[in-house]
N, C-alpha and C positions, 0 to 999 in steps of 0.2 A: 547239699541237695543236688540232685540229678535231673533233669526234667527229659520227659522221654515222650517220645510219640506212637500213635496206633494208628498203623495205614490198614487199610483193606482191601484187595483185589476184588472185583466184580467184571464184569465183562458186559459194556452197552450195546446191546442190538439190536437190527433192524429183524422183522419177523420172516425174513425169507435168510436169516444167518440162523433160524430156530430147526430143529429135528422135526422131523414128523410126529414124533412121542411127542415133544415138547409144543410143540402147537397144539397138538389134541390138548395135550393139560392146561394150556392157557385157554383154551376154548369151551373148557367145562367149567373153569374157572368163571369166565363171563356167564355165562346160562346157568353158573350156582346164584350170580348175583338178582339173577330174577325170582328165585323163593327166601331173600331179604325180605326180614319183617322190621323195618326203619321209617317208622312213623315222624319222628320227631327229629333224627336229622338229615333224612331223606338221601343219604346217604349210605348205597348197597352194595355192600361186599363179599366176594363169592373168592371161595377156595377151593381149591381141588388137590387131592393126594393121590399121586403113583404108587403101588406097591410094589414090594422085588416079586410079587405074581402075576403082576399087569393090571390087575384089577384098581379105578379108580373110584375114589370116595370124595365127597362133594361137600361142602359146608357152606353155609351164608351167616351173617351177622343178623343177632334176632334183639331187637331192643324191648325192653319194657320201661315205665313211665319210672319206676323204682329203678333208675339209671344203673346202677352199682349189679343190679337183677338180668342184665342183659348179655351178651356172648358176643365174643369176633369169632368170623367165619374162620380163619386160622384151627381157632380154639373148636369150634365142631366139628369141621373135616376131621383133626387128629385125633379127639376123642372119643367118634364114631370112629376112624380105624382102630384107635387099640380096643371100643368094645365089639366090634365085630370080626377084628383080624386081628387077636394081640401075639399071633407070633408071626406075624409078616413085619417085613421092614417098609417103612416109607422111602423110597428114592430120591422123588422127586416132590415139590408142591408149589403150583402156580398160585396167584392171589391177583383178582381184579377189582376193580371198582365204579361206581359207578354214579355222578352226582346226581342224578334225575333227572337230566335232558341227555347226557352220551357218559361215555365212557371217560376219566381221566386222561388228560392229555400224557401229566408225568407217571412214573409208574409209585403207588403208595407203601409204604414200608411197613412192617407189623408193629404193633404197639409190643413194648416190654415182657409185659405177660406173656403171649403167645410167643415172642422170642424164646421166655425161658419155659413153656409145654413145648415147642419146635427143640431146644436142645436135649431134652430129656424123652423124646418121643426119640431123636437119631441116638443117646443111648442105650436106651432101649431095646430100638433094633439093631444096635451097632452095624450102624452104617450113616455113612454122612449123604444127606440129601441137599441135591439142586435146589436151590430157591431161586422161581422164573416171576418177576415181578412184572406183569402189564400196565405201559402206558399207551396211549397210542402217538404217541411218537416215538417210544422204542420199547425196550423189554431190558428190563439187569437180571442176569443170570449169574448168578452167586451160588459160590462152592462151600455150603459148610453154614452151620447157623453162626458158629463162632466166629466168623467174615461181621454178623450182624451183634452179637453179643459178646465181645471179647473177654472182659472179664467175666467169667463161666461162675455162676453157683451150681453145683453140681451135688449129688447124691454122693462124691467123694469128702464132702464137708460134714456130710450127715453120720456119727456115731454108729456102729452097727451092734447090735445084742448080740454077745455072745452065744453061740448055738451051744 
């Protein structure tokens, strides 16, 4: 037996080491967390997605009482771009959050799901996006979802019907 390890590069920074792109999309990121519909764990998360056309798309986390019925914002930013722009690529995509008095101090990571709609939204576009994490004591700016999900289920696993 072998035993092996998986590191991952991310880059912690302060918001004045951010782009100016990259601040706008952390900053839409937060004002997506104000049309958070999180009744029950009051807890509101806003996302925002870059396009390679400039144009950005917004999502928040929308809970319902049937828990398993409800959305991360991750998952409706992306999914609102590929129904409104499925042949644009995502570049970039910021994610805040927010507990109900301010903003997270660390910055929050995406739940597995939205990891694996995030890898297959950058196959998709073939192109690998930024992931710019807000906390407010720094921001992780991570190159690549695969940084966040190493072992990949990908659409390369899935059988194709012969044409």
């Amino acid at each position: 037996m072998e035993k092996k390890k998986i590191v991952i590069d991310y880059e912690q920074c302060a918001l004045e080491d951010l782009t100016v792109d990259e601040l706008r999309l952390i900053e839409s990121a937060k004002m997506a967390t104000r049309t958070s519909y999180a009744p029950y764990s009051h807890f509101a998360v806003g996302a925002a997605a870059l396009l390679d056309n400039g144009e950005t798309v917004t999502g928040s986390n929308q809970e319902n009482v049937a828990f398993p019925s409800g959305l991360c914002a991750e998952r409706t930013a992306l999914f609102c771009c590929g129904a409104h722009f499925p042949d644009r690529a995502v570049v970039a995509l910021g994610i805040a959050a927010h507990d109900g008095k301010d903003f997270t101090d660390r910055p929050i990571t995406p739940c597995g799901a939205c990891r694996q709609v995030m890898l297959e939204t950058e196959e998709r576009g073939q192109h690998e996006m930024t992931i710019l994490l807000f906390g407010k004591q720094c921001v992780w700016r991570i190159a690549g979802v695969k940084s966040l999900l190493p072992f990949t289920f990908s659409s390369d696993f899935v059988p194709r019907k012969e044409e």
